[in-house]
MARMARDREN-689897 format. One line per field, with one value per residue: residue in one letter; x, y, z of N, C-alpha, C in turn; residue number from 0. Coordinates in Angstrom, 1 decimal. Atoms other than C-alpha are relative to their C-alpha. Layout:
<sites>
type: a;...
n.X: X;...
n.Y: Y;...
n.Z: Z;...
ca.X: X;...
ca.Y: Y;...
ca.Z: Z;...
c.X: X;...
c.Y: Y;...
c.Z: Z;...
seq: NUM;...
</sites>
This chain:
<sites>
type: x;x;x;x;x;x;x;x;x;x;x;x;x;x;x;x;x;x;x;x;x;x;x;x;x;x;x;x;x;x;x;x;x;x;x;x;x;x;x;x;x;x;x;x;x;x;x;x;x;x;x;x;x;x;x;x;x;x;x;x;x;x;x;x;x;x;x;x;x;x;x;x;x;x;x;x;x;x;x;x;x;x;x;x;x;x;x;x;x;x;x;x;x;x;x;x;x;x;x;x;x;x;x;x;x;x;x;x;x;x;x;x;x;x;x;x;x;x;x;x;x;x;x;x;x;x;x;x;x;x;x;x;x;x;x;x;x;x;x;x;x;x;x;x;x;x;x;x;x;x;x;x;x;x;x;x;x;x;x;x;x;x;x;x;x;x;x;x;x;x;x;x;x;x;x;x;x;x;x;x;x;x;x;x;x;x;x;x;x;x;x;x;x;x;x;x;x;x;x;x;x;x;x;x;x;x;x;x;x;x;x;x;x;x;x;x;x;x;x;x;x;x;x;x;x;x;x;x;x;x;x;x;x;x;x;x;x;x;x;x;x;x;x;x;x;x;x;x;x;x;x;x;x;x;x;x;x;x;x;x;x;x;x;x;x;x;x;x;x;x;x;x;x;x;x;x;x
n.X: 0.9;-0.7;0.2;-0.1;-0.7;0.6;-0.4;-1.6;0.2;0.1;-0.7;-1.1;0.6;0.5;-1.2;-0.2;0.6;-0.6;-1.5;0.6;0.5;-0.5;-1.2;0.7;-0.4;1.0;0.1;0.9;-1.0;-0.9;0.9;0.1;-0.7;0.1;1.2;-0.2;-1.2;0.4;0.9;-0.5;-0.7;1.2;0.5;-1.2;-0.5;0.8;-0.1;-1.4;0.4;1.3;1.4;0.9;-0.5;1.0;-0.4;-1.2;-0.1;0.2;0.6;0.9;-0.6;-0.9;-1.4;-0.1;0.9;-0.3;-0.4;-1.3;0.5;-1.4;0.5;1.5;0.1;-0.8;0.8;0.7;-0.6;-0.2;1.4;-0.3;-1.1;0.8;0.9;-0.8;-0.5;1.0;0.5;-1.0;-0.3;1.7;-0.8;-1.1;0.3;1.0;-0.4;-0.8;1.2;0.6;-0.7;-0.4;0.9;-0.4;-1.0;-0.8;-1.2;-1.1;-1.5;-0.5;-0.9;-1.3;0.0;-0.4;-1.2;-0.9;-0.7;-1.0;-1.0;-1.0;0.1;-1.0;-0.8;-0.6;-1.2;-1.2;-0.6;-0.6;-1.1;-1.3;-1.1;-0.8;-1.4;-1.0;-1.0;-0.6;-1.3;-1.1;-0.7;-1.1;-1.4;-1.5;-1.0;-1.2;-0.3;-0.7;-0.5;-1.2;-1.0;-0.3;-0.5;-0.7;-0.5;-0.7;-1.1;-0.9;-0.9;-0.8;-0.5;-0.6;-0.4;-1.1;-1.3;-0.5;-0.7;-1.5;-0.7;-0.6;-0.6;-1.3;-0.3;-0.9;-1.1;-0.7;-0.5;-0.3;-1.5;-1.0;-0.5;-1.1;-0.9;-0.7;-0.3;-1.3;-1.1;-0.2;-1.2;0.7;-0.3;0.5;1.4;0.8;0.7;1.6;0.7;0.9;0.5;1.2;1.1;-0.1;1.0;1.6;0.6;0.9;1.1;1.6;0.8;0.3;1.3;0.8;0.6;0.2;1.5;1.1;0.8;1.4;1.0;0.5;0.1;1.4;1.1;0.9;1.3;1.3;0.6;1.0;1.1;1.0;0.3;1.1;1.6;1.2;-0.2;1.2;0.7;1.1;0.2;1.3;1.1;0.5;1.0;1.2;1.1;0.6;1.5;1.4;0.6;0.2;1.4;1.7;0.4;1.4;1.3;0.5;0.7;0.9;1.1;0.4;0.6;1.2;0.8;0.4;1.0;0.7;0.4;0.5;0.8;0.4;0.5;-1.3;-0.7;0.1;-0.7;-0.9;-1.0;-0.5;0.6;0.4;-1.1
n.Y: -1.2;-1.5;-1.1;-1.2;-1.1;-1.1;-0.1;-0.5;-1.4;-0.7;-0.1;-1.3;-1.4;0.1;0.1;-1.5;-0.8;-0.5;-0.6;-1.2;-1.0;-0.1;-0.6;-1.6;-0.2;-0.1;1.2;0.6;0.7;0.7;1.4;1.0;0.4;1.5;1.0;0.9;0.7;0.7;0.6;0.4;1.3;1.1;0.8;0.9;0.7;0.8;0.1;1.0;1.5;1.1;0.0;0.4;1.2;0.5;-0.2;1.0;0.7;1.3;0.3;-0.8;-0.6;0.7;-0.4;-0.5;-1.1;-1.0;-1.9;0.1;-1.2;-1.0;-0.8;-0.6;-0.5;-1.2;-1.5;-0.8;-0.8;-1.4;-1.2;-0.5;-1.1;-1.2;-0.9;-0.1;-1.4;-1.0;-0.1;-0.9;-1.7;-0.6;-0.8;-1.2;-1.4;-0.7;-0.8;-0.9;-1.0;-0.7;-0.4;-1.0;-0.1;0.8;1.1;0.5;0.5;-1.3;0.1;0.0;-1.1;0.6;0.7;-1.3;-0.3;1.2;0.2;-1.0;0.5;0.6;-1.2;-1.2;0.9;0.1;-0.9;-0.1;0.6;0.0;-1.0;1.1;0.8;-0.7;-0.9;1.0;-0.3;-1.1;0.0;0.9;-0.8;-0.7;0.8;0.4;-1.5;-0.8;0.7;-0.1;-1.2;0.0;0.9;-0.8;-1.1;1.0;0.2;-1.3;0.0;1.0;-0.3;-0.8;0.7;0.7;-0.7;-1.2;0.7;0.0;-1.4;0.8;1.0;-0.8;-0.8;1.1;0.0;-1.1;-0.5;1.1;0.3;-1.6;0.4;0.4;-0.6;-1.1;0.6;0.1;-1.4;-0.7;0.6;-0.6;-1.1;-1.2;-1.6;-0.6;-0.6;1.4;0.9;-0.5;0.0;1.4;-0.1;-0.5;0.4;1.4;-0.4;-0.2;1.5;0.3;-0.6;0.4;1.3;-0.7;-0.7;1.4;0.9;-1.5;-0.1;1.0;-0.1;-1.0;0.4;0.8;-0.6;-0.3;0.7;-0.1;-0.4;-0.1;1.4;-0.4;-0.7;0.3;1.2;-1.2;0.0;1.2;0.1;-0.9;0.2;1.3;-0.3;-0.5;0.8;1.4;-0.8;0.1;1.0;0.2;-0.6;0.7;0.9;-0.4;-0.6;0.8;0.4;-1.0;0.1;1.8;0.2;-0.8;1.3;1.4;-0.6;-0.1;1.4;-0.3;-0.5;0.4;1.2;-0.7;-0.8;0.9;-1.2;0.3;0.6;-0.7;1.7;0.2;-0.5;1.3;1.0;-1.2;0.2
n.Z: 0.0;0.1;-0.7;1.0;-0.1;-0.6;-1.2;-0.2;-0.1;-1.5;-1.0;0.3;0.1;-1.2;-0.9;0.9;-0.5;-1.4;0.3;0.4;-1.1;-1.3;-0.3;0.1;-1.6;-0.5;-0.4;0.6;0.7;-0.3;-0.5;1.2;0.8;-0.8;0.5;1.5;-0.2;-1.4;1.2;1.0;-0.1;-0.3;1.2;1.0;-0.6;0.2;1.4;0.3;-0.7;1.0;0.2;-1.0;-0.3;-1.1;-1.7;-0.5;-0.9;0.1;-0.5;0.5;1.2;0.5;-0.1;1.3;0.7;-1.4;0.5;-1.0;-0.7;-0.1;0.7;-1.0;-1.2;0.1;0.3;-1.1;-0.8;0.5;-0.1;-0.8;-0.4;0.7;-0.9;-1.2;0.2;0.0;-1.6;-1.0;0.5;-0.4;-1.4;0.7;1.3;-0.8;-0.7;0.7;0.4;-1.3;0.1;1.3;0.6;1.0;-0.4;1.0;-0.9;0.0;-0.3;-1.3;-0.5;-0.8;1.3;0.6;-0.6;0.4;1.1;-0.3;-0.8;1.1;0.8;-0.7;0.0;1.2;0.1;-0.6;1.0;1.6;-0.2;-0.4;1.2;0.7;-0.6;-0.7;1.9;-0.1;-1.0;0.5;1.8;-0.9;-0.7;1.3;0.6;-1.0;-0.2;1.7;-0.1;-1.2;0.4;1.0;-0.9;-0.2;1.5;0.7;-1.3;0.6;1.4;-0.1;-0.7;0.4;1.2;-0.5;0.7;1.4;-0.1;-0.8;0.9;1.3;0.3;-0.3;1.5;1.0;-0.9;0.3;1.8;0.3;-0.7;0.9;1.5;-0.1;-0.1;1.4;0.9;-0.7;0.4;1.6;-0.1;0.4;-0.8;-1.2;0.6;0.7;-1.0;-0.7;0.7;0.1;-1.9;0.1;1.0;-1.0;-0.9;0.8;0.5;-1.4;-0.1;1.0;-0.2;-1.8;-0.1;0.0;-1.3;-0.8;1.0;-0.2;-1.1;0.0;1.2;-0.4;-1.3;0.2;0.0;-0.8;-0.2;0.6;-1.0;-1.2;0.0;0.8;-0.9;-1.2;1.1;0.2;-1.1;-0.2;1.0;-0.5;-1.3;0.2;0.4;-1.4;-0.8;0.6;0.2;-1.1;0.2;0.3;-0.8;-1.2;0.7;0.1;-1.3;-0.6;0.9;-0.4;-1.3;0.2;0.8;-1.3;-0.6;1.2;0.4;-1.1;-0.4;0.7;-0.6;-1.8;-0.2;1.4;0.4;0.9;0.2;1.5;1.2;-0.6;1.0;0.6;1.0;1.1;1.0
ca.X: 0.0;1.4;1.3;0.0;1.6;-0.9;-0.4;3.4;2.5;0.7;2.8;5.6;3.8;2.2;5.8;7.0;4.5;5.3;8.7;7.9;5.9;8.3;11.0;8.3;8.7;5.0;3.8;1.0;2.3;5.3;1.6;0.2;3.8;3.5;0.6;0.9;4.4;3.2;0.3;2.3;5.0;1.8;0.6;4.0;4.2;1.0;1.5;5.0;3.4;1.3;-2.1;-4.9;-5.0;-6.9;-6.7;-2.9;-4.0;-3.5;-5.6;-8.2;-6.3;-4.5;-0.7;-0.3;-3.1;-2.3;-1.9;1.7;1.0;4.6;3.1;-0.5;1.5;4.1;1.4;-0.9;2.5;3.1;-0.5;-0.1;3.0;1.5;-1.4;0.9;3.2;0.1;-1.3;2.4;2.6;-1.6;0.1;2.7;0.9;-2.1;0.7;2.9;-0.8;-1.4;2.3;3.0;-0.2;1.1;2.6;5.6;9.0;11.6;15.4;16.9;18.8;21.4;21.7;22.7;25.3;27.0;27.4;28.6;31.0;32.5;32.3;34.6;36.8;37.5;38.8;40.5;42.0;42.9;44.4;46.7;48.2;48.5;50.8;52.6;53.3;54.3;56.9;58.2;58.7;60.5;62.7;64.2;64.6;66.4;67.9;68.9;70.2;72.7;73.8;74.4;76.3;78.3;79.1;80.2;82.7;83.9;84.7;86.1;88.3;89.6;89.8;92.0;94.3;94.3;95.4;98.5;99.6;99.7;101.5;104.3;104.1;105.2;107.8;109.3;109.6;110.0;113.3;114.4;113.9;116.2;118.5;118.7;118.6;121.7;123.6;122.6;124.4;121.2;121.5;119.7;117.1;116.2;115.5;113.2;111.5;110.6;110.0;107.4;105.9;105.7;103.9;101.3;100.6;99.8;97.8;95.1;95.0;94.6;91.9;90.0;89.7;88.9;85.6;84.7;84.4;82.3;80.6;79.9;79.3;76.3;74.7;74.4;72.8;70.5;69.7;68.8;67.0;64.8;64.7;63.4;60.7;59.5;59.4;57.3;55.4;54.2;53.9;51.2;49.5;49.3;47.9;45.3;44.1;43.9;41.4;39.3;39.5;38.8;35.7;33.6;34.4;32.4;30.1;29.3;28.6;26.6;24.2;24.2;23.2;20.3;19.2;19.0;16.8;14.9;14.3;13.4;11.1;8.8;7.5;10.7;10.9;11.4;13.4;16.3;19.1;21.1;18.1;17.3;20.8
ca.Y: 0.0;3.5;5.9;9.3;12.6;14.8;14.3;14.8;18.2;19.1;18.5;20.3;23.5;23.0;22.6;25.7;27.8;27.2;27.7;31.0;32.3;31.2;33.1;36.5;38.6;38.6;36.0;35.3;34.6;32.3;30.2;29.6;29.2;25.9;24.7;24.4;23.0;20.9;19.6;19.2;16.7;14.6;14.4;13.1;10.8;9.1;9.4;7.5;4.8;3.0;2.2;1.6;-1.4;-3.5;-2.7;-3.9;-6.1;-9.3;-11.9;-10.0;-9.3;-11.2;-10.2;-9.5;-6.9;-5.0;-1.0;0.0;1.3;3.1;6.0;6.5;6.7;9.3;11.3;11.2;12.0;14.9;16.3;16.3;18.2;20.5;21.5;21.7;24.7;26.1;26.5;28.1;30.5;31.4;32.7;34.5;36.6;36.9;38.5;40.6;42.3;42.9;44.4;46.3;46.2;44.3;41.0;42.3;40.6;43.7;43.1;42.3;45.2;42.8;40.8;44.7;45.3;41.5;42.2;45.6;44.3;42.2;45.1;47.2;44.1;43.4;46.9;47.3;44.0;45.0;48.6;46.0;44.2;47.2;49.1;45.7;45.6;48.9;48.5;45.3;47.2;49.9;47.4;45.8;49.1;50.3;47.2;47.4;51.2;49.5;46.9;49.9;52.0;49.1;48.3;52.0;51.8;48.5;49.7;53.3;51.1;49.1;52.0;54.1;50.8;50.6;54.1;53.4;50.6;52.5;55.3;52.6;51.5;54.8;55.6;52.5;52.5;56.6;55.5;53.0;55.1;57.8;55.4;53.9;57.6;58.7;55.4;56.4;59.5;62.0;65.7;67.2;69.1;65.6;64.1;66.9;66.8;63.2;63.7;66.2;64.5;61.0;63.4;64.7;61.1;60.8;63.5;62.6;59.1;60.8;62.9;59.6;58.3;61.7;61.3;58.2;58.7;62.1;59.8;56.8;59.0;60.9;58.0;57.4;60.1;59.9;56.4;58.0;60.8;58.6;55.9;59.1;60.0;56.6;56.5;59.6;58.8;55.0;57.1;59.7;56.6;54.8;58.4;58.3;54.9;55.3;58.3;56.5;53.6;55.7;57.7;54.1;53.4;56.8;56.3;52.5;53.5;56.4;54.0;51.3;54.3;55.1;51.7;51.5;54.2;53.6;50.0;51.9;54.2;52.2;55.8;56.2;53.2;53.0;50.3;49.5;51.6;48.3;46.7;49.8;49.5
ca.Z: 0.0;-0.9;1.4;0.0;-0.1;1.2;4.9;4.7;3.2;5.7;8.1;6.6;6.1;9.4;11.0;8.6;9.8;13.6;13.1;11.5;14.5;17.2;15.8;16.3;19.2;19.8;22.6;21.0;18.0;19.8;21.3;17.9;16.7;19.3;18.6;14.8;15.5;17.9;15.4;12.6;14.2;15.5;12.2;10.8;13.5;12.8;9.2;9.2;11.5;8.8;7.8;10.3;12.1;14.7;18.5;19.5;22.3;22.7;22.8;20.7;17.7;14.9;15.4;11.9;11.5;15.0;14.5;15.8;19.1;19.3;17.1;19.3;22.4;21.3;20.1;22.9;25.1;22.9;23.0;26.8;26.9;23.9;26.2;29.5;27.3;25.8;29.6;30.6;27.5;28.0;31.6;30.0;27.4;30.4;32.7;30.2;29.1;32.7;33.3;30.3;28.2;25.2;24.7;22.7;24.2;24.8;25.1;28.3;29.8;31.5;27.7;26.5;29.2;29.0;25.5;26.2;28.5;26.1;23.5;25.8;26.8;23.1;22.6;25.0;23.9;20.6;22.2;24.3;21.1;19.3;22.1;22.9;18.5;18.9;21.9;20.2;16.3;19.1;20.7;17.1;15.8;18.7;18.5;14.4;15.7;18.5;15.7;13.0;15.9;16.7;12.8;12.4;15.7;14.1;10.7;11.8;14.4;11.9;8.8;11.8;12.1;8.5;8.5;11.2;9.4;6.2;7.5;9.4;5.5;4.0;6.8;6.2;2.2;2.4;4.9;2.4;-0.8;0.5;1.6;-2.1;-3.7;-1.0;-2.3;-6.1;-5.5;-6.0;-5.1;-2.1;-4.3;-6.2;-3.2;-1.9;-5.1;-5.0;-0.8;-2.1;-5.1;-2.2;0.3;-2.2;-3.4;0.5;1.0;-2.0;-0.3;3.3;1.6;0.2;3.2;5.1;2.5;2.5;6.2;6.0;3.2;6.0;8.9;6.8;5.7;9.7;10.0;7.8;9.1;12.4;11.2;9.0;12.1;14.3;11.4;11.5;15.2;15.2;12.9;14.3;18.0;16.6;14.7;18.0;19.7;17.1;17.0;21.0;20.6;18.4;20.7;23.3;20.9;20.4;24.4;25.4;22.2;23.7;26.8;26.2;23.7;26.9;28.9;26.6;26.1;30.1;30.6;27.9;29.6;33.3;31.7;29.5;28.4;26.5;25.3;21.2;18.3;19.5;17.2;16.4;15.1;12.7;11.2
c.X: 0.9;-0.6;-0.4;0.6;-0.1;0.6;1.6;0.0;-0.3;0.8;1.3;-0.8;-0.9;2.3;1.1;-0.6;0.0;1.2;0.6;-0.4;0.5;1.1;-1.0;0.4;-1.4;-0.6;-1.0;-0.1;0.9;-1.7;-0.1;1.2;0.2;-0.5;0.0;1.6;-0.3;-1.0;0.7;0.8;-1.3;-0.2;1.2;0.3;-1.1;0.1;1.2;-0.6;-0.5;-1.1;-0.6;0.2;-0.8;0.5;1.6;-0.2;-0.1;-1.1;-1.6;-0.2;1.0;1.4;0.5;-0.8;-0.4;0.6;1.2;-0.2;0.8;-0.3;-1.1;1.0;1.1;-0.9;-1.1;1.0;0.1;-1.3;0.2;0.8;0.1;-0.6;0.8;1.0;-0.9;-0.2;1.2;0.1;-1.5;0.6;0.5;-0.2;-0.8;0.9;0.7;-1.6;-0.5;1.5;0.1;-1.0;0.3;0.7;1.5;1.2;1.4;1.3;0.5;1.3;1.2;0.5;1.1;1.4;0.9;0.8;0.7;1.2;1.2;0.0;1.4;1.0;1.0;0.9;0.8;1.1;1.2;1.1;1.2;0.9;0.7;1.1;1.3;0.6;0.8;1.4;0.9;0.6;1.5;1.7;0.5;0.0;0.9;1.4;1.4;1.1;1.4;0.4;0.3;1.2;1.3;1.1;0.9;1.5;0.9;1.1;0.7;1.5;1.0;0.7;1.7;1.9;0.8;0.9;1.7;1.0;0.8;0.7;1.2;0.9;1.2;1.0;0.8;0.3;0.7;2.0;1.0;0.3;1.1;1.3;0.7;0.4;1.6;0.9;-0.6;0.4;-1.0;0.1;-1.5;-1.6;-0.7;-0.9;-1.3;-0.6;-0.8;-0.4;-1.5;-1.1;-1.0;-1.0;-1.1;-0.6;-1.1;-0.9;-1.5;-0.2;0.0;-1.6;-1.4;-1.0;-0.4;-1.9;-0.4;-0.6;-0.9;-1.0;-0.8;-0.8;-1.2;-0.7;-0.2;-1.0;-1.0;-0.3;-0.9;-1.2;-1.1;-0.4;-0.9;-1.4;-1.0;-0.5;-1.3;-1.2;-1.0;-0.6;-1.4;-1.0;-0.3;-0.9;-1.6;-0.9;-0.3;-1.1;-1.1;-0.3;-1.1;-2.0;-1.2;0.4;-1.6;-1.3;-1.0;-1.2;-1.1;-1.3;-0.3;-0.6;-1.7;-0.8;-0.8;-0.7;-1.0;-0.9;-1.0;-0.9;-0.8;-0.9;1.4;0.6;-0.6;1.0;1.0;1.2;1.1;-0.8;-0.2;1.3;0.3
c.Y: 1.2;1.0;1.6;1.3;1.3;0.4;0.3;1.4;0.7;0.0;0.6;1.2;0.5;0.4;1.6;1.0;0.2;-0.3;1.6;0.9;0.1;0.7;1.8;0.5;-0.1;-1.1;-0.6;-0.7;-1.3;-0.8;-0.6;-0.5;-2.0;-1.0;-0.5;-0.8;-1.6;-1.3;-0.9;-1.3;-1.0;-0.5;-0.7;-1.1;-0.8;-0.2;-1.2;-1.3;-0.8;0.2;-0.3;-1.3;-0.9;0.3;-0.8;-0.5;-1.4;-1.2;0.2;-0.1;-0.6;1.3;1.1;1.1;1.1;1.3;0.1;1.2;0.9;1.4;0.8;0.6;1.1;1.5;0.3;0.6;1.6;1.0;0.6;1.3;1.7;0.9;0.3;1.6;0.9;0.8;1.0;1.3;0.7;0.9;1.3;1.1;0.7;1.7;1.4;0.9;0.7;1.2;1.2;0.7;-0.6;-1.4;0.0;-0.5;1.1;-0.8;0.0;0.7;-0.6;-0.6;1.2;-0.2;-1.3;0.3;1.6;0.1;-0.5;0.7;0.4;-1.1;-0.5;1.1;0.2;-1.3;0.1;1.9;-0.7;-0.2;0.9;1.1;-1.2;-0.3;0.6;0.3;-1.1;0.4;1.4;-0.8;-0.2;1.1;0.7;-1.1;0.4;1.2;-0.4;-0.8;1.1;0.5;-0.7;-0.5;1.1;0.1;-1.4;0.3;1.7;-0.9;-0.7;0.8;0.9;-1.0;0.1;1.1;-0.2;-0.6;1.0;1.3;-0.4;-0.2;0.8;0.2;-1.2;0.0;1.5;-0.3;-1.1;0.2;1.3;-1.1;-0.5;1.4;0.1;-1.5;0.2;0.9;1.7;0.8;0.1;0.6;-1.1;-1.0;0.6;0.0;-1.4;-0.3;0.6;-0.6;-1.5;0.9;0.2;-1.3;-0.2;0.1;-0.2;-1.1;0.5;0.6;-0.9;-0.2;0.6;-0.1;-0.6;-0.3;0.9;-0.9;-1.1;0.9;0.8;-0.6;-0.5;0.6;-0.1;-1.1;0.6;1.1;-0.8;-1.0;0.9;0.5;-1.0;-0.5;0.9;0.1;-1.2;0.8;0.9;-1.0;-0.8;1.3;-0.3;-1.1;0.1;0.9;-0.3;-1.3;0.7;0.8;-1.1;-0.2;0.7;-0.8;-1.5;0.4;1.1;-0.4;-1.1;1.0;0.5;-0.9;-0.1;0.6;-0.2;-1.2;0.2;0.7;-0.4;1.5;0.4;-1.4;0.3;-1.6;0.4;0.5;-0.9;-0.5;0.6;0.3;-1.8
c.Z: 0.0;0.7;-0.8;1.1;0.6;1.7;0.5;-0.4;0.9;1.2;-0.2;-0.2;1.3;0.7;-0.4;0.6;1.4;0.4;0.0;1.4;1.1;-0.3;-0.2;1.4;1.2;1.2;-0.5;-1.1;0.3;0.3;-1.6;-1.0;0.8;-0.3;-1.2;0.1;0.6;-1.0;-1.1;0.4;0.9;-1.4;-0.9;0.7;-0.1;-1.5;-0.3;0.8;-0.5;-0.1;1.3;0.4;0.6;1.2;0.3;1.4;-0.3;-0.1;-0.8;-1.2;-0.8;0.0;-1.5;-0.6;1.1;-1.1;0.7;1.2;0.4;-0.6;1.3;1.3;0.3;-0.6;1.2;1.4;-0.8;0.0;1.6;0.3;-0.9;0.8;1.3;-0.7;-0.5;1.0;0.3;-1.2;0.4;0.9;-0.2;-0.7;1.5;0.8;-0.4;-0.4;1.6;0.9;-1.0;-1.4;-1.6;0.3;-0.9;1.2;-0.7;0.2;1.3;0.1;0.3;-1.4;-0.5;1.0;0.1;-1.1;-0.4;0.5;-1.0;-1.2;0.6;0.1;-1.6;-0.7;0.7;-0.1;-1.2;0.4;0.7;-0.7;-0.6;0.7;-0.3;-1.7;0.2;1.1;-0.6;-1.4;1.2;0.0;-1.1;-0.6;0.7;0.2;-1.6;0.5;0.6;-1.5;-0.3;0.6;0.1;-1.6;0.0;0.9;-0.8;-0.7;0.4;1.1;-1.0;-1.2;0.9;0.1;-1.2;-0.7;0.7;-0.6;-1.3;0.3;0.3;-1.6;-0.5;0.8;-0.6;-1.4;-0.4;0.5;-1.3;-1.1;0.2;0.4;-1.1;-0.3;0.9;-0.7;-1.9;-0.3;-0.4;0.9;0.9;-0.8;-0.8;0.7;1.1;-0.8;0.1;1.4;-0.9;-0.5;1.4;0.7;-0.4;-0.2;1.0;0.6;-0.8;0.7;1.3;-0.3;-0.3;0.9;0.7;-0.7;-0.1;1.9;0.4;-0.5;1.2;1.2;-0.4;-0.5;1.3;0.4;-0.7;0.1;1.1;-0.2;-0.8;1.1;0.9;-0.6;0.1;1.5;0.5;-0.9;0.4;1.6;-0.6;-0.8;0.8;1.3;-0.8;-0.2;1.5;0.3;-0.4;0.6;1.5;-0.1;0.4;1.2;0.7;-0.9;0.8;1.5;0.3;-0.5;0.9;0.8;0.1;0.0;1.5;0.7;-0.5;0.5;1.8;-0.6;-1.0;-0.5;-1.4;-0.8;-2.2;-0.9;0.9;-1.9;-0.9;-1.1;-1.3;-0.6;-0.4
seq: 0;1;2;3;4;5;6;7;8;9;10;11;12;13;14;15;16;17;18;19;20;21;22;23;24;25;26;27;28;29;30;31;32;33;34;35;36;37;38;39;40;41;42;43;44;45;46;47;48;49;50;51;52;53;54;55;56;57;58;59;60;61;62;63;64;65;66;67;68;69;70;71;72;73;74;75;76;77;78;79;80;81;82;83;84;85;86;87;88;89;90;91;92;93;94;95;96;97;98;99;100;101;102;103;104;105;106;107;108;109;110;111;112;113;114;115;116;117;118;119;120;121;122;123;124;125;126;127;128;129;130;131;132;133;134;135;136;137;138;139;140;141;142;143;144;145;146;147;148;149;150;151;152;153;154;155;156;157;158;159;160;161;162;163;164;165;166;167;168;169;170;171;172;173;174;175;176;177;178;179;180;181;182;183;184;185;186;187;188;189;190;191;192;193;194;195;196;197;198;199;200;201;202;203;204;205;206;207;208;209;210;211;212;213;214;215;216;217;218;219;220;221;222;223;224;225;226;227;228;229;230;231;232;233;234;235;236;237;238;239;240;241;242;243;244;245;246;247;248;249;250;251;252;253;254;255;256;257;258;259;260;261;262;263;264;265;266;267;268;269;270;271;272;273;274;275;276
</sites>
């Protein structure tokens, strides 16, 4: 026997429809969203149980043409427990019309401030990380600055030896080219000529090196001045994001303040500003 298709409709469009009304805010509404709910899985629960049957008792009744009574007795618990929330929402609309004169269901004030709470908690939060970024980009830049500093003391350290050395050098080769010249038998003014030409030589490479150390010594600075730029620079973008953290704190709690009177003075009360965006 084929079961037909009608009764499974209805009971989807039954179960649809008090679905529908329990997600309303009205209490009245949330009953009849019960009841057709309520209805509907009855009807699908007799529907899936089979065809009709004979009485399931024993003794009475061929075995084989018994009704399944697993179906009947889930539906007559469910009717109970139907009428039993009917009975407690009935209550609930009675008292909210005797309280407030409607049955709509308003927002719970403490609901607002929890999620206020954790509102404020999350920013403040996120102002946390963004100092605690901001102190650790500090530290390895101050960090990068000490290697640089360190670099620069290295290599002047080592260019001033380098220097030393090289002037040991010339003393030493200057001592043994006059030594040759005096045993090659050259005159006094030959030998200050090629002294002189030998000093000049020395000076252009003295002046070199005189330049490439202005040359290193002002790309430090300009390291630090562009390290101090960028320093002042993340410091007023970390004043400014804490003003506007600081903006939606008031803004929050001025709109929780609002909502709360609003809630105390059901004369004032109105949509809730959230819901209307």
């Amino acid at each position: 026997m084929t079961a037909s298709l009608v009764p499974f409709a209805a009971s989807g469009v039954l179960v649809a429809t008090g679905v529908t009304l329990l997600l309303e805010r009205s209490l009245v509404r949330l009953l009849a969203g019960v009841i057709l709910l309520g209805n509907g899985v009855n009807l699908l629960i007799l529907t899936a149980g089979g065809p009709a049957g004979e009485p399931p008792i024993l003794g009475r009744s061929d075995p084989d043409r018994m009704a399944d009574p697993l179906p009947q007795a889930m539906v007559l618990t469910s009717i109970v427990i139907t009428l039993g929330v009917t009975a407690f929402l009935l209550s609930m609309v009675h008292r909210s019309w005797q309280l407030t004169g409607g049955d709509e269901v308003q927002d719970d004030t403490e609901d607002r401030r929890v999620r206020l709470r954790a509102r404020r908690g999350e920013l403040a939060q996120a102002v946390l990380d963004r100092q605690e970024a901001y102190r650790r980009m500090v530290r390895e830049q101050r960090a990068e600055l000490a290697r640089l500093e360190a670099a620069r003391h290295e290599r002047e350290r080592r260019e001033a030896e380098e220097l030393e050395q090289r002037i040991l050098d010339v003393n030493v080769d200057l001592g043994r080219w006059l030594q040759e010249n005096k045993d090659e038998g050259l005159s006094t003014e030959r030998l200050a000529e090629r002294f002189a030409e030998a000093q000049r030589a020395e000076d252009v490479s003295k002046e070199g090196r005189q330049e490439r150390v202005r040359e290193l010594r002002a790309e430090f600075a300009r390291r630090e001045r562009e390290q101090a730029e960028r320093e002042r620079h993340i410091r007023r973008r970390l004043r400014t994001r804490r003003r506007e953290a600081r903006k939606q704190l008031r803004a929050a709690i001025r709109a929780d303040r609002e909502r709360q009177a609003r809630a105390q003075d059901p004369d004032l009360e109105g949509p809730d500003p959230e819901e209307e965006s």
